[in-house]
Backbone as ProteinMPNN parsed JSONL, in Angstrom:
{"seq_chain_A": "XXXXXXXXXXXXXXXXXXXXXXXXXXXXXXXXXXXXXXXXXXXXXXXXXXXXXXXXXXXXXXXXXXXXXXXX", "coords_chain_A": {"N_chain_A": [[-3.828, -21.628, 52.31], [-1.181, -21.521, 52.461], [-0.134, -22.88, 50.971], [-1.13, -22.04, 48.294], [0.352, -19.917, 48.311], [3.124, -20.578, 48.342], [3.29, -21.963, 46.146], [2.824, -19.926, 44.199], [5.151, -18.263, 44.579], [6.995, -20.053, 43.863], [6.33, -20.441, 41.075], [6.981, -17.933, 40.23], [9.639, -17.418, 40.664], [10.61, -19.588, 38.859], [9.656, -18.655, 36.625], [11.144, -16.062, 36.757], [13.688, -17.017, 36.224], [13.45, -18.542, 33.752], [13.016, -16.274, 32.107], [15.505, -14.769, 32.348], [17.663, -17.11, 31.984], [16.706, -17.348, 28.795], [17.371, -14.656, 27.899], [20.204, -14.521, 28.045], [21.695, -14.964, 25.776], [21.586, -12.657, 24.449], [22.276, -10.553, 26.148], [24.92, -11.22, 26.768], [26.001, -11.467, 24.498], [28.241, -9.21, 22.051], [26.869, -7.301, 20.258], [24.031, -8.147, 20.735], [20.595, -8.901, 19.915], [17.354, -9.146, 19.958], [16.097, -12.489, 17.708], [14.735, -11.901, 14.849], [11.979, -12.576, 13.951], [9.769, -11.719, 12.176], [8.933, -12.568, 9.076], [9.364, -10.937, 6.351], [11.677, -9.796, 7.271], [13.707, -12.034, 7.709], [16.349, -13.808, 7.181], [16.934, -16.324, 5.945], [14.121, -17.137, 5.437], [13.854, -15.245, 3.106], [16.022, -16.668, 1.499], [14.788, -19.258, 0.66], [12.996, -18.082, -0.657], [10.349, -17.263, 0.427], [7.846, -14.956, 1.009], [6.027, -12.213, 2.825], [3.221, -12.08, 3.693], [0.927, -9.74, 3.972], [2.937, -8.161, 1.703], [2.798, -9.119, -0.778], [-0.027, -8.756, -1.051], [0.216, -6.425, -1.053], [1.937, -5.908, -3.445], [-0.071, -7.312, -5.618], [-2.533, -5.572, -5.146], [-2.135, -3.085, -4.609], [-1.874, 0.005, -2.648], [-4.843, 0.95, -1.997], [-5.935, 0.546, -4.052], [-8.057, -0.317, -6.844], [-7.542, -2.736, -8.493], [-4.955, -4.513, -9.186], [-1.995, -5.958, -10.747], [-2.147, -8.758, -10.376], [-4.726, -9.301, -9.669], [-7.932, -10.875, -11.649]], "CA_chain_A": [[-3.27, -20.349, 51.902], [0.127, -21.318, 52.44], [0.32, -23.564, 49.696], [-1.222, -20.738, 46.962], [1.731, -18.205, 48.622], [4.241, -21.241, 47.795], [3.426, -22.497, 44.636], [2.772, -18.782, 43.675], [6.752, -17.92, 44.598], [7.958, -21.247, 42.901], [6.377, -19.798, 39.712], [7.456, -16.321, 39.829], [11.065, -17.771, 40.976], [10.281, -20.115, 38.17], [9.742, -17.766, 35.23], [12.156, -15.567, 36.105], [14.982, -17.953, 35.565], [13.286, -19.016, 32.534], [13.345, -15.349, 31.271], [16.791, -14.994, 32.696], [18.196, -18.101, 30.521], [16.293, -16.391, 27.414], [17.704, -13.244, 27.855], [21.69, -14.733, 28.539], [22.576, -14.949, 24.658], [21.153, -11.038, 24.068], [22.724, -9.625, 27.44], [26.262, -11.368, 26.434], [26.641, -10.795, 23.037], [28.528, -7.432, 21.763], [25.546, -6.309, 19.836], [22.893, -9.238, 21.157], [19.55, -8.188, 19.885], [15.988, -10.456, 19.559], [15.929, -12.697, 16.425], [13.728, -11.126, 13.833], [10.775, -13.63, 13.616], [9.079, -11.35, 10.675], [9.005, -12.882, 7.684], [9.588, -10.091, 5.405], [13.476, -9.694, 7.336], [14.336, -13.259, 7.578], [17.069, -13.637, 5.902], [16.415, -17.731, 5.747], [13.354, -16.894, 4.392], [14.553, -14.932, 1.41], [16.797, -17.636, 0.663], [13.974, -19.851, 0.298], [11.773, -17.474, -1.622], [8.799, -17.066, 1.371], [7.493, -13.535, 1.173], [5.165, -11.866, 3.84], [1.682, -12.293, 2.622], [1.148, -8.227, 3.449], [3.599, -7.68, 0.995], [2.313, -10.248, -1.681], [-1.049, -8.217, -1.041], [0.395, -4.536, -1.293], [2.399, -6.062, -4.849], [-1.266, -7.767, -5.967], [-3.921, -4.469, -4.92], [-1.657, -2.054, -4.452], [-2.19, 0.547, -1.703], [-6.171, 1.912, -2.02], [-6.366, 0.443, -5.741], [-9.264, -1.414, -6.656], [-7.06, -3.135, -9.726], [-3.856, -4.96, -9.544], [-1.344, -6.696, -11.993], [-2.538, -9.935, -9.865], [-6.334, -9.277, -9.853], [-8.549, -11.13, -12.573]], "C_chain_A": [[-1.751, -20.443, 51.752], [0.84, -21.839, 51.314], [0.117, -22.663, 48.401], [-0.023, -20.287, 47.514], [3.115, -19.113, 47.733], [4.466, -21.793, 46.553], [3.437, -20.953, 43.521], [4.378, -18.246, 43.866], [7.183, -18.985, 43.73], [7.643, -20.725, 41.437], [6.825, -19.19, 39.319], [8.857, -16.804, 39.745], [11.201, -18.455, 39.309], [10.452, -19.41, 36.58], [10.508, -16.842, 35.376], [13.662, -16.077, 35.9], [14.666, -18.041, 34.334], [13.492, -17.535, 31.56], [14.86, -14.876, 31.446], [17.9, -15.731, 31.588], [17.785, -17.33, 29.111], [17.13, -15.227, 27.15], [19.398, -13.554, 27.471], [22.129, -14.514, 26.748], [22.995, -13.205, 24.348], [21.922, -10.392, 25.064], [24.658, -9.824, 26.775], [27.07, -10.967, 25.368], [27.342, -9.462, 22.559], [27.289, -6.971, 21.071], [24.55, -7.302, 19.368], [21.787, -8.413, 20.967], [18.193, -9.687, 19.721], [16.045, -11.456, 18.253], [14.801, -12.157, 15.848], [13.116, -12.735, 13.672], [9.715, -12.874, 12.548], [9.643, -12.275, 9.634], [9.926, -12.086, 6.555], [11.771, -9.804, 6.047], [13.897, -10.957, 7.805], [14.822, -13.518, 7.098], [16.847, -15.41, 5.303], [15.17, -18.103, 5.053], [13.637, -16.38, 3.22], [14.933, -15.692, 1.083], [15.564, -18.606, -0.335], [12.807, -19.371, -0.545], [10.635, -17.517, -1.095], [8.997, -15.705, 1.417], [6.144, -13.078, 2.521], [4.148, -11.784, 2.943], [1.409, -10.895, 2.499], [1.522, -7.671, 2.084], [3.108, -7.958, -0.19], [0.956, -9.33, -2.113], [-1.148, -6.962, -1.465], [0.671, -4.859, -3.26], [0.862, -6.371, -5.614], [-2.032, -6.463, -6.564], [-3.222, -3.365, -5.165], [-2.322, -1.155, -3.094], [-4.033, 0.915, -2.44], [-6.435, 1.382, -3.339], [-7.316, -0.852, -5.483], [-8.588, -3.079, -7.61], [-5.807, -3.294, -9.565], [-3.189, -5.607, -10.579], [-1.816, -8.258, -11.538], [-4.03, -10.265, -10.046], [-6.593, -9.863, -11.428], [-9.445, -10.804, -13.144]], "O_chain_A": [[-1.109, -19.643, 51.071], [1.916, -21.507, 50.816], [1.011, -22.54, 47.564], [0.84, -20.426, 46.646], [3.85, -18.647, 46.863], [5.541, -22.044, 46.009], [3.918, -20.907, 42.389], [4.711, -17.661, 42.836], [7.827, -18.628, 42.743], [8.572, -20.579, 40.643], [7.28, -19.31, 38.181], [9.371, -16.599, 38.646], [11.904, -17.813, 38.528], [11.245, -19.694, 35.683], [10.892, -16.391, 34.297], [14.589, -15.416, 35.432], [15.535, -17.637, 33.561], [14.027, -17.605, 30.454], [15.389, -14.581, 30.374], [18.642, -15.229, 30.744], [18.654, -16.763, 28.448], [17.508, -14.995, 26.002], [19.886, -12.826, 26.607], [23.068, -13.733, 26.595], [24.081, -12.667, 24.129], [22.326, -9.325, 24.601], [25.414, -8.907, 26.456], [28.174, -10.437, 25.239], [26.654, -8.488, 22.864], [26.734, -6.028, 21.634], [24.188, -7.462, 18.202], [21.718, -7.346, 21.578], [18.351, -10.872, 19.427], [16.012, -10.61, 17.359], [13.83, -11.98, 16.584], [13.722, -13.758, 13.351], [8.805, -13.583, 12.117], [10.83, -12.587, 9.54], [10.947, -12.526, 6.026], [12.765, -9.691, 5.33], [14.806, -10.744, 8.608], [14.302, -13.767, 6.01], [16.587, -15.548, 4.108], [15.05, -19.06, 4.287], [13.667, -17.13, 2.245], [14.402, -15.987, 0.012], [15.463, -18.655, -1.561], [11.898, -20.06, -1.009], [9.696, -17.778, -1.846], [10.064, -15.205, 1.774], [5.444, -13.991, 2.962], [4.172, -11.498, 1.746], [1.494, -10.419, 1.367], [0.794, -6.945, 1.406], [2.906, -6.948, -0.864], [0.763, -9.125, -3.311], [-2.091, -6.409, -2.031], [-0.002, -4.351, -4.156], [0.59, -5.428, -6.358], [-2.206, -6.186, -7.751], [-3.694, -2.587, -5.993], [-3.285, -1.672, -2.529], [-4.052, 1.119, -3.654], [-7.418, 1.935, -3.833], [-7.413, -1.768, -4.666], [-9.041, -4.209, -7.428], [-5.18, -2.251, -9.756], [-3.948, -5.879, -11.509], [-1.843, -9.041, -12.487], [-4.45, -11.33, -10.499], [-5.832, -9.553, -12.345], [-9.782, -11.408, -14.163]]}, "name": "protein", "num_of_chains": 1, "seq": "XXXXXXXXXXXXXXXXXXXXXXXXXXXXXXXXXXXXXXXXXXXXXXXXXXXXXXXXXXXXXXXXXXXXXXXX"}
């Protein structure tokens, strides 16, 4: 039992350093926020011309339409 209690603190201790470190750029920064990992606001993506497939899908079908400019 004593060993679960201790390896169970070394974890917790464990991950919250690791979220700690994660957090240090966002906490420091003047206006530190998450990186955007969407697609569609990536700006590195745009460059490269990768679109969100969603989007690709809405341009294609359109909302509720059976008939897009993409459809055959």
């Amino acid at each position: 039992m004593k060993e679960f209690l201790l390896i169970l603190g070394s974890a917790t201790v464990l991950m919250g350093l690791i979220f700690a470190g994660l957090s240090l750029r966002i906490l420091l920064e003047k206006n530190g926020r998450f990186p955007s990992t969407s697609i569609g606001r990536n700006k590195e993506m745009k460059k490269r011309g990768i679109t969100c497939v969603k989007h690709d899908e809405i341009q294609c079908h359109g909302k509720g339409k059976s008939k897009g400019p993409c459809c055959g």
